[in-house]
Backbone as a ProteinNet text record, in pm:
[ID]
protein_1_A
[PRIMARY]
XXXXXXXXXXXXXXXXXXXXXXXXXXXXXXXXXXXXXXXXXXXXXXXXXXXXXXXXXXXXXXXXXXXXXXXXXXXXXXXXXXXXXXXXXXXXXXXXXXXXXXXXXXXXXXXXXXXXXXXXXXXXXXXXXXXXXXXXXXXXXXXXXXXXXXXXXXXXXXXXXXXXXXXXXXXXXXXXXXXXXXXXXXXXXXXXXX
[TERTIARY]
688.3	689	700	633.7	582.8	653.7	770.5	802.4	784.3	766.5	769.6	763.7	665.9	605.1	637.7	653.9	657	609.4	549.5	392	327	241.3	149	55.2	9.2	-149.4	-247.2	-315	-466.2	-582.3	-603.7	-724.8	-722.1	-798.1	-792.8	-943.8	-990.8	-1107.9	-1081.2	-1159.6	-1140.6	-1050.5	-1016.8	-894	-808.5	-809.9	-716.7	-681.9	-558.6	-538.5	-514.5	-492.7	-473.1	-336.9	-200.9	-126.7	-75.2	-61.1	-16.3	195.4	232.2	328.6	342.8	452.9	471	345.3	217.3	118.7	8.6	50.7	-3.4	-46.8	-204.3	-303.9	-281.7	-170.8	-200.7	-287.1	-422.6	-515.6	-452.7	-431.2	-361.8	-383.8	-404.6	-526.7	-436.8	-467.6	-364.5	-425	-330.4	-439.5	-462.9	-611.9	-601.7	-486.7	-352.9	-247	-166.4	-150.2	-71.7	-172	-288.5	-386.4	-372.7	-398.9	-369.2	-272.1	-175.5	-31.9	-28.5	-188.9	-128.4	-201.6	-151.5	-286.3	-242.1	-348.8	-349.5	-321.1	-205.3	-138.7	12.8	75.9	148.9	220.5	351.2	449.3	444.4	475.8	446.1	534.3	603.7	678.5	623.4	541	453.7	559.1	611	604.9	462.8	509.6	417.5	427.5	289.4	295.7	145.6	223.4	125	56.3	-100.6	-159	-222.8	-205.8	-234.9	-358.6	-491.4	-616.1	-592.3	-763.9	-775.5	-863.1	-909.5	-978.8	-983.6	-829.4	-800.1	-673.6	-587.4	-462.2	-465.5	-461.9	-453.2	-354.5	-302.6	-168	-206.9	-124.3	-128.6	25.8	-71.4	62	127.8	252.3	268.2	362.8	368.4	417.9	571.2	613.2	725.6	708.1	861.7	904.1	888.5	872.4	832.9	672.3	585.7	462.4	433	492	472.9	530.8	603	711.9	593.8	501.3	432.6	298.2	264.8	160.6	124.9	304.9	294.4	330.2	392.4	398.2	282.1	144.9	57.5	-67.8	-20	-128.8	-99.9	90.7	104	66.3	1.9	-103.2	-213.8	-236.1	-312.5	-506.1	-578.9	-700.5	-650.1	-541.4	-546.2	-545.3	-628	-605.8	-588.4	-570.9	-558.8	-605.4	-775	-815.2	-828.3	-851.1	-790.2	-642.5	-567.7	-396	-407.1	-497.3	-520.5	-583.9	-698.5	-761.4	-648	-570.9	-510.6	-392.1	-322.9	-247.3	-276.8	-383.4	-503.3	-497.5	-503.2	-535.1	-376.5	-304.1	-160.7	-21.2	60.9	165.5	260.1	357.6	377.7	489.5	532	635.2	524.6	401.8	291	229.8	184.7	183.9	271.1	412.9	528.2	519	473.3	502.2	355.2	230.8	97.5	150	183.8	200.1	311.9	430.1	511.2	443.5	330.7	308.5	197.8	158.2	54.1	-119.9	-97.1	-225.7	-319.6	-413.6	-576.3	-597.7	-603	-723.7	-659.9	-506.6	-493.5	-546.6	-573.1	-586.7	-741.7	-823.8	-989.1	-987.2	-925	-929.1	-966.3	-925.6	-900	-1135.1	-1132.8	-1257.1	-1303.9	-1400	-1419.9	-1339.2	-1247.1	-1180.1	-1246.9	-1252.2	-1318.9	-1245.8	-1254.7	-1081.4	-1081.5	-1187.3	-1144.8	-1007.3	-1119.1	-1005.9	-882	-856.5	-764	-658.9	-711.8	-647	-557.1	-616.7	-569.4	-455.5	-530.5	-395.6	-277.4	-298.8	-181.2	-64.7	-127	-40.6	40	-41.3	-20.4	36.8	48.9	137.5	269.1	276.8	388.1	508.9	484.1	510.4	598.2	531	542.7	647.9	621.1	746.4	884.1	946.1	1074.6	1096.4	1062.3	1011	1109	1275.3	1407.8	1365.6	1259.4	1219.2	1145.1	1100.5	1038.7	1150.9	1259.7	1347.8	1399.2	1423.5	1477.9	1397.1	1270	1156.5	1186.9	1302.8	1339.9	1228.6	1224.7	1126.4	1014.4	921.2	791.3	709.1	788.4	728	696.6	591	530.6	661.2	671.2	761.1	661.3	787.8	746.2	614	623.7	502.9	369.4	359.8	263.4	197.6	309.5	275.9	242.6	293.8	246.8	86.9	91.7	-91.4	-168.3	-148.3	-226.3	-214.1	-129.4	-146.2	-252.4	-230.5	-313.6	-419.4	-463.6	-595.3	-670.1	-581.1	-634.1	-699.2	-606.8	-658.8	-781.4	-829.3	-946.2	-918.5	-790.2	-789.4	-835.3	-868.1	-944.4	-826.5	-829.5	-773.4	-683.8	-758.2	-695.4	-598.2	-645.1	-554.8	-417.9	-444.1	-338	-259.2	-322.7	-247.3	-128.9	-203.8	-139.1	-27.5	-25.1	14.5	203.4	108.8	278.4	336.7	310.5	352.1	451.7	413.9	509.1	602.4	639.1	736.6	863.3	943.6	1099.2	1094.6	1173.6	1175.8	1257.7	1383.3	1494.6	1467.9	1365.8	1327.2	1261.1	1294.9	1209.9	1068.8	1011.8	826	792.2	881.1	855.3	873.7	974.8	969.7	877.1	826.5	734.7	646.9	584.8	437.5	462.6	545.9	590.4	550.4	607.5	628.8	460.5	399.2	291.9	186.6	174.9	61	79.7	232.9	230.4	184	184.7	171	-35	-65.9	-191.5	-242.9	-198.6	-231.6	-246.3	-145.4	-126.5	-229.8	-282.8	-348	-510.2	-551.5	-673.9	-677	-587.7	-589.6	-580.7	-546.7	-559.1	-672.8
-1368.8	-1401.7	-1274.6	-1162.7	-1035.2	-983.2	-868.1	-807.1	-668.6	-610.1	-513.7	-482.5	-351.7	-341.6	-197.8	-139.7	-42	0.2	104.3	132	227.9	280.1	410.4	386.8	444.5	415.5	448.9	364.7	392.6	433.9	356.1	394.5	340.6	430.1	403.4	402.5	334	279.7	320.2	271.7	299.4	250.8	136.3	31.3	-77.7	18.2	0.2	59	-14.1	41.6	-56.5	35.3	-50	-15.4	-70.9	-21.8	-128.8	3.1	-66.5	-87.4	-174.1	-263.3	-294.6	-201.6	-293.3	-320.8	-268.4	-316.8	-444.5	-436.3	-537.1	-437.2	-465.4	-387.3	-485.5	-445.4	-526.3	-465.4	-536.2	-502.5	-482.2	-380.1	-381.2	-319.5	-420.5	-355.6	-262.9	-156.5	-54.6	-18.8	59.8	108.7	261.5	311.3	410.6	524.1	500.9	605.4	589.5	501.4	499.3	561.9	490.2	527.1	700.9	822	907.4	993.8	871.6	950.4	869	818.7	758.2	840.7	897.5	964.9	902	900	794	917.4	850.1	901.4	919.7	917.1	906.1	770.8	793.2	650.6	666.4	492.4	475.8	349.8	340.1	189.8	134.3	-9.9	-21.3	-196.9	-164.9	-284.6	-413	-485.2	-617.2	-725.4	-777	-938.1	-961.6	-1078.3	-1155.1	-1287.2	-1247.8	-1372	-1429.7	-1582.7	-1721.2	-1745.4	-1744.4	-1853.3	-1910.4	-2037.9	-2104.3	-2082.9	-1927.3	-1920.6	-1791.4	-1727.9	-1609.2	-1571.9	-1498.5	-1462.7	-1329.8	-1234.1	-1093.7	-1024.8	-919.3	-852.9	-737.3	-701	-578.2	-492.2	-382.8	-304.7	-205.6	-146.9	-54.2	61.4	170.3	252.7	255.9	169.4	123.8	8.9	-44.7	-192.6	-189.2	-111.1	-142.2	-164.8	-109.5	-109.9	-298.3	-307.9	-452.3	-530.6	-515.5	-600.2	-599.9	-543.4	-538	-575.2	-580.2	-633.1	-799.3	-833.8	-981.1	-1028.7	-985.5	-1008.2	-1039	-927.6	-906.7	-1020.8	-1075	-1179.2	-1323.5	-1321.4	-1419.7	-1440.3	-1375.2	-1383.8	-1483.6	-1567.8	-1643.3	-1557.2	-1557.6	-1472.3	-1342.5	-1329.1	-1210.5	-1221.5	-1180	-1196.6	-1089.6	-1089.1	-939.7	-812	-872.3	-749.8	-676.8	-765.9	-684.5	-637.2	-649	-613.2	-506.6	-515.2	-374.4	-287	-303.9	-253.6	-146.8	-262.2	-197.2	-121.4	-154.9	-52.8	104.4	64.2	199.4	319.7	256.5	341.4	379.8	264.5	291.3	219.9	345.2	327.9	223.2	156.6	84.7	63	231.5	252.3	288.9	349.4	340.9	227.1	106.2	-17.7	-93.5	-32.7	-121	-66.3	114.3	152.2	78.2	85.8	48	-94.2	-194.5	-277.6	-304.9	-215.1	-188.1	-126.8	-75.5	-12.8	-74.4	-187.2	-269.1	-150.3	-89.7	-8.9	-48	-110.3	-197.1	-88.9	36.7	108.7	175.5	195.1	229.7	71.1	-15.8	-171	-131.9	-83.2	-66.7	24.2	126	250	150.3	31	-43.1	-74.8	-41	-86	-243.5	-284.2	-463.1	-463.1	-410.8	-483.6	-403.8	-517.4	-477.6	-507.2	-531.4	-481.4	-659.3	-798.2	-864	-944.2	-886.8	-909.9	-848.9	-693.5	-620.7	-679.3	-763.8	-842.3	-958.1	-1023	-1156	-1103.6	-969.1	-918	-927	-827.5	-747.3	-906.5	-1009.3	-1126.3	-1186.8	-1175.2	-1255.8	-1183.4	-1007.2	-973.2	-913.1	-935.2	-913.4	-1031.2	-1120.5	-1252.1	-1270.1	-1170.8	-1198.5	-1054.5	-904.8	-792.3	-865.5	-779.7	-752.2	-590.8	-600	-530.4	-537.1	-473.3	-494.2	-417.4	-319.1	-277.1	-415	-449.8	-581.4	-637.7	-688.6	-782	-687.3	-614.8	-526.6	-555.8	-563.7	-594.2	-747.6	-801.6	-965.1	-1032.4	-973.5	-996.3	-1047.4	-963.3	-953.2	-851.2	-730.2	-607	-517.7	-414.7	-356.2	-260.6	-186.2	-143.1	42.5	125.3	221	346	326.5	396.9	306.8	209.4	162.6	203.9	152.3	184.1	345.5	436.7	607.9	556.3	516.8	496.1	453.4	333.3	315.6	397.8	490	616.1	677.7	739.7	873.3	799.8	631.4	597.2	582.6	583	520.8	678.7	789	912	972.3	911.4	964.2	978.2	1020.5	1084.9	1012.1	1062.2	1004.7	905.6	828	736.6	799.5	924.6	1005.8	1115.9	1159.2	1308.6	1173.7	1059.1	979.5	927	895.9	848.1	958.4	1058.9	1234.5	1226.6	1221.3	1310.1	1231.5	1038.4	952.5	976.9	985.3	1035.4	1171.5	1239.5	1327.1	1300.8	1201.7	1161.3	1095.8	1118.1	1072	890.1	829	702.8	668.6	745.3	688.3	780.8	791.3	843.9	727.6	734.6	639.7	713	566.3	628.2	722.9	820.1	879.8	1001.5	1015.6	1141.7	1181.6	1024.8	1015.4	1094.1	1029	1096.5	1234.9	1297	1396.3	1519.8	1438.5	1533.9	1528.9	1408.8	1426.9	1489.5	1482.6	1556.1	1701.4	1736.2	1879.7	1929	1842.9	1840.3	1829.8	1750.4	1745.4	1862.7	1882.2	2054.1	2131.5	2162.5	2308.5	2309.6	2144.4	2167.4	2171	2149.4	2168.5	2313.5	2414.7	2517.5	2590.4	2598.5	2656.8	2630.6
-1658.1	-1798.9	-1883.9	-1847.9	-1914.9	-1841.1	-1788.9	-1694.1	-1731.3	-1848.9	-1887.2	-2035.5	-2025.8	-2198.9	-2202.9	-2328.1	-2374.3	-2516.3	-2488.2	-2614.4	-2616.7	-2680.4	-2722.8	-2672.3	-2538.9	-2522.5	-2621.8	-2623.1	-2729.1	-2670.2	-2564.4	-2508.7	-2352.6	-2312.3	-2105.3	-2115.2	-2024.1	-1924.1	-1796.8	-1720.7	-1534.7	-1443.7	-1535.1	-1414	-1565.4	-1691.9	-1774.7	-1864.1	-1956.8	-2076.9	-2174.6	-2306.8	-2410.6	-2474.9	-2445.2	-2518.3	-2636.5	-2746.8	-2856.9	-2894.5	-2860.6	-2902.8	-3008.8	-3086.8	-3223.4	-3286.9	-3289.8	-3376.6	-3286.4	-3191.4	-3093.1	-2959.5	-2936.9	-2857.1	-2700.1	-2599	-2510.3	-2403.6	-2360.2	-2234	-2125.7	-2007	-1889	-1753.5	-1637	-1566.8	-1476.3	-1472.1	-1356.3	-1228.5	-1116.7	-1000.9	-1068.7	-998.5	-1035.7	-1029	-945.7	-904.5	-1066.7	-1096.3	-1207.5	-1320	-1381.7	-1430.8	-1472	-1364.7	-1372.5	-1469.8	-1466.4	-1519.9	-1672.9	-1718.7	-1862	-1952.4	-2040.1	-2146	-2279	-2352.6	-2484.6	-2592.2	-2669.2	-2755.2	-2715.6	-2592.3	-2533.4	-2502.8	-2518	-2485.1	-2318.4	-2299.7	-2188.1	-2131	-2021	-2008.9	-1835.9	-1848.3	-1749.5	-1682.7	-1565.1	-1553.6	-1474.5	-1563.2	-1597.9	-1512.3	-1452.7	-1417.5	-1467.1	-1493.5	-1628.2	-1513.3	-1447.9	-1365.6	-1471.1	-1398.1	-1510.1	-1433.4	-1504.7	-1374.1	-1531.7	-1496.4	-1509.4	-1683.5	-1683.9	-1758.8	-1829	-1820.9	-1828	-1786.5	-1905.5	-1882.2	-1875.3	-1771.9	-1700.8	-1664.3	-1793	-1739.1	-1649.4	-1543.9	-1484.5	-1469.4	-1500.4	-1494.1	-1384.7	-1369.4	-1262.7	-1287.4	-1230.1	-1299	-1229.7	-1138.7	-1089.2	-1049.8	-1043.6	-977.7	-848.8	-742.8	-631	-617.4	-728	-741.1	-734.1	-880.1	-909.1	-791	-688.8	-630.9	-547.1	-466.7	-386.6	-419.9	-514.2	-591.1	-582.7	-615.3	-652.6	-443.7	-391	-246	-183.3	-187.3	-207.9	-249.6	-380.7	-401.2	-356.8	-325	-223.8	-123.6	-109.3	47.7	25.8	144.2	152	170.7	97.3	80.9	14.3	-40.4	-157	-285.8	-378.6	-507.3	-552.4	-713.5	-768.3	-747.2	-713	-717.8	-592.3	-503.2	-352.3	-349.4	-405.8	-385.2	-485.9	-591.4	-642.2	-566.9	-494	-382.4	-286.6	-267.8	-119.9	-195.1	-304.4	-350.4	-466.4	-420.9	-461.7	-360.3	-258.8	-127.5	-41.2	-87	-26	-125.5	-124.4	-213.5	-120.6	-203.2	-126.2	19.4	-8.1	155.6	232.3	219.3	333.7	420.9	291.9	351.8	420.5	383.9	526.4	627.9	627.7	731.3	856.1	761.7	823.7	881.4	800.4	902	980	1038.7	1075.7	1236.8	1139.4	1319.9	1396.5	1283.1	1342.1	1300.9	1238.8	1164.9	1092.8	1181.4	1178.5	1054.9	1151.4	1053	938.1	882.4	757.4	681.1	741.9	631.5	628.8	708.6	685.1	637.5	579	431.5	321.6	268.4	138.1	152.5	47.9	33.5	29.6	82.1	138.9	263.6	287	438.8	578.7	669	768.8	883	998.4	1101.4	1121.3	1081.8	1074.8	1012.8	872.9	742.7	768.6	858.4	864.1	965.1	1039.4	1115.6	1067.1	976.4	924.7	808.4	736.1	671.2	727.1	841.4	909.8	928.4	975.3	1021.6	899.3	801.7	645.5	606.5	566.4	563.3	549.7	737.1	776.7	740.5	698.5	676.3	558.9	454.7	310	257.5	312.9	289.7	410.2	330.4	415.8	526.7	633.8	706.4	832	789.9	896.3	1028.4	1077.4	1181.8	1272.2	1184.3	1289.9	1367.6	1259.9	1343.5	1483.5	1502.1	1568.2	1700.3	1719	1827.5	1810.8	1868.7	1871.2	1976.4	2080.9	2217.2	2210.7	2062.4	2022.2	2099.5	2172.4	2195.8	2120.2	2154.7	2004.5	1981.1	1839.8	1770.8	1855	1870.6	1901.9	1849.4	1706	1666.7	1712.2	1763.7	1767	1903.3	2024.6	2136	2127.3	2033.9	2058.1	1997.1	1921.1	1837.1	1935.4	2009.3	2117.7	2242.8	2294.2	2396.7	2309.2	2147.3	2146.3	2123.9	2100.3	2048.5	2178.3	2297.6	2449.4	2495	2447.3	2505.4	2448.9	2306.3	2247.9	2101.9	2067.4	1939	1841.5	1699.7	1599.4	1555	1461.6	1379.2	1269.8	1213.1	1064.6	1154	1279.1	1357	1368.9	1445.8	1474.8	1379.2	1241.4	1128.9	1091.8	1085.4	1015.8	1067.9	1263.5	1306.2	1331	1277	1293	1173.8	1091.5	925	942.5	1046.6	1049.9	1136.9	1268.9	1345.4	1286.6	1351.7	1298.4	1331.2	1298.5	1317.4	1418.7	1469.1	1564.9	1699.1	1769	1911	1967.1	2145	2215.7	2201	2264.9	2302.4	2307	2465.6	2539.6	2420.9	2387.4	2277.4	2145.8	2152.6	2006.6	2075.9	2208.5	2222.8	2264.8	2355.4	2337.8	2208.7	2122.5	1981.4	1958.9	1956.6	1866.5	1948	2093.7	2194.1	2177.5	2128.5	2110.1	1941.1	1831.9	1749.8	1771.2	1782.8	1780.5	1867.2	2009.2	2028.3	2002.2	1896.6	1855.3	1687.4	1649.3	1531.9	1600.6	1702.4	1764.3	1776.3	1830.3	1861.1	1774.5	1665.2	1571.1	1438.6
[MASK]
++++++++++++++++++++++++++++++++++++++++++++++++++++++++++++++++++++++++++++++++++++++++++++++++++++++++++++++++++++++++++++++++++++++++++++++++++++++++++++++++++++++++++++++++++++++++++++++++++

């Protein structure tokens, strides 16, 4: 309905703003990543989705269309509402979250504050369901997608969760297994040793 506003911030809070439109103060709840980048007195162009309840009309804003695109994906989830999809896009922008559930990553979904590897579970299924995520199709079989199987070698060998997150963030996307773990056992080596 609202897709996008443009206006003078007036005033910021913790998880909003107030921008003024033409003489019109609209309330707008942001994640803190965008938040950051608004200072009042300053023009500003936020795109908008306008949630309808029952007892309250709540715009939120984003500081890009992939923000919002993932937002509203997001509360299409069955057990997600706003403020968890603000939650989780607090903690992850939204090419991180394709990649997390791309690789099947319990524990980047237990970073989001409230989720616990249950909830992180029922996410991960819900969704994978709801992005467009062309690496999946590719695993037609339903075998795990290669960063995953490297996550479970370095999670089977000991390594922490954050050394293992780091260390796939830096791997290329078009190598077999064998080269992923390769790269990253020497990668995680040489950052222990030093």
């Amino acid at each position: 309905m609202i897709g996008m506003v443009r206006g003078v911030i007036i005033d910021r809070d913790s998880d909003e703003v107030v921008l003024d439109v033409a003489g019109v103060g609209y309330r707008v709840r942001v994640t803190p990543r965008t938040l950051v980048t608004l200072e009042p007195g300053e023009e500003a162009v936020l795109h908008t989705h306008l949630h309808v309840r029952e007892d309250a009309l709540v715009l939120f804003g984003f500081e890009t269309k992939a923000e919002r695109a993932t937002f509203e994906a997001l509360c299409g989830a069955s057990g997600v509402g706003p403020k968890l999809a603000l939650s989780i896009l607090a903690v992850h922008e939204p090419m991180a979250l394709r990649r997390a559930l791309l690789d099947d990553d319990l524990d980047a979904l237990t970073l989001v504050p409230g989720v616990g590897k249950r909830t992180a579970q029922k996410l991960l299924v819900e969704l994978k369901s709801r992005f467009e995520l062309p690496e999946l199709e590719t695993v037609a079989d339903g075998s795990p997608t290669p960063r995953s199987e490297v996550r479970a070698a370095l999670a089977g060998l000991g390594y922490e969760a954050d050394e293992v997150r780091e260390v796939l963030a830096s791997l290329p996307d078009d190598e077999p297994v064998e080269e992923l773990l390769r790269r990253a056992l020497r990668q995680l080596a040489a950052e222990r040793v030093s």
